[in-house]
C-alpha positions in Angstrom: 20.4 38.7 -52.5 17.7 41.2 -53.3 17.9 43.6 -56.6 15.5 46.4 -56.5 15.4 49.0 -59.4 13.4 52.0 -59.0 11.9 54.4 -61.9 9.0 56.7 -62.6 10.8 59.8 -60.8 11.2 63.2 -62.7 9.9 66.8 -62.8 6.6 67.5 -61.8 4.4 71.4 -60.8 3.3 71.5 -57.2 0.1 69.8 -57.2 0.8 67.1 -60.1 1.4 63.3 -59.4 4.3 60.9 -60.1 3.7 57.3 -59.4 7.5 55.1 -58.5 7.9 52.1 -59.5 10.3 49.7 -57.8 11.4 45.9 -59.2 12.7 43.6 -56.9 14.9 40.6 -58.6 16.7 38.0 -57.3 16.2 35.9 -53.8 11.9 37.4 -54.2 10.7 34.6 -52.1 12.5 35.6 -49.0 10.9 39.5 -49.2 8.2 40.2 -46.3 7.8 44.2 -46.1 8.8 46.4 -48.8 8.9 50.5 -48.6 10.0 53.9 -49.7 12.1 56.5 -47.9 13.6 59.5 -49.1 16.2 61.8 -48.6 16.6 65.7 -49.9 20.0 67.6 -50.6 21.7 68.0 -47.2 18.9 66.2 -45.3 18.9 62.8 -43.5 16.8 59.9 -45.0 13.5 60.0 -43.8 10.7 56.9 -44.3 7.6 57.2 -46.4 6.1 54.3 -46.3 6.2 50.7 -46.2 3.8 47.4 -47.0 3.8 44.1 -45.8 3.7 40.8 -48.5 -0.7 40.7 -46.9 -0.8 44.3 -48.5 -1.1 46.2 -44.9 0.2 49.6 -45.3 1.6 52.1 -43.0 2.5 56.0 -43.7 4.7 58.5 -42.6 2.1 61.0 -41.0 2.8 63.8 -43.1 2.4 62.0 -46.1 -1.1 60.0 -45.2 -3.5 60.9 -48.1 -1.7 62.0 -50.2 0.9 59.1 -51.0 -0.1 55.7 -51.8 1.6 52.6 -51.5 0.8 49.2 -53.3 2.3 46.2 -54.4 1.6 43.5 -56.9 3.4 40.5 -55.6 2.8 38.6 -58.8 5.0 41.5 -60.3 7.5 42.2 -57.4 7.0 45.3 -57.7 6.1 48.2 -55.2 4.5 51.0 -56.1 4.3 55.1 -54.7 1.5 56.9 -56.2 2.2 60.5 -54.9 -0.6 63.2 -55.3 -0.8 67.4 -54.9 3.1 66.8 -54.3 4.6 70.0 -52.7 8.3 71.6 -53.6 9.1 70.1 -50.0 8.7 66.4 -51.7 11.5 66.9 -53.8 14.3 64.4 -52.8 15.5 60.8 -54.5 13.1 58.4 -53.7 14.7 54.5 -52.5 13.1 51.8 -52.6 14.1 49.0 -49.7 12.9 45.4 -49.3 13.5 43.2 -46.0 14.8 39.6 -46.4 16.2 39.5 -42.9 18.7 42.6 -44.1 17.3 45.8 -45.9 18.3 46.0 -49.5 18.1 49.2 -51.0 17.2 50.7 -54.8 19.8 52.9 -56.2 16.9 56.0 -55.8 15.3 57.7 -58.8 14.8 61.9 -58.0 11.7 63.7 -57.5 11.9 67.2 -58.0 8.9 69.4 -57.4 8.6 73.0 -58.7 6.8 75.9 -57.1 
């Protein structure tokens, strides 16, 4: 099994940064992609982004440069750098890791202010 604990959400202006940080414990060997989704209030989850154990990142469209996604594999840790965030970014952030299954964070909230 795969522990992930996500942190670095809070409250942030439009147009500031947050960067998330996610920890994965446990079975670490066994994780190839790791990623972020999100979900607001009354909204289905929706994917942000996701990178592989080489480092090969992909985006959700809407969110192409101006999120970043890295990991440091010596760490085990994935991280969202999130620039010139807009009110429509607020949500809880979850962090996920594939080891055959996805295992999911318990989510840290973002909540941007106009």
């Amino acid at each position: 099994q795969v522990q992930l604990v996500e942190s670095g959400g809070g409250l942030v202006q439009a147009g500031g940064s947050l960067r998330l940080s996610c920890a994965a414990s446990g079975s670490i060997f066994s994780i190839d992609v790791m990623g972020w989704s999100r979900q607001a209030r009354g909204k289905q989850r929706e994917y942000v982004a996701h990178i592989s154990s080489g480092g090969s990142a992909v985006y959700e469209d809407s969110m192409r440069g101006r999120f970043t996604i890295s990991r440091d594999n010596a760490k085990n840790t994935v991280y969202l750098q999130m620039n010139s965030l807009k009110p429509e970014d607020t949500g809880v952030y979850y962090c996920y890791a594939d080891v055959g299954f996805r295992s999911w964070g318990q989510g840290t909230q973002v909540t941007v202010s106009s």
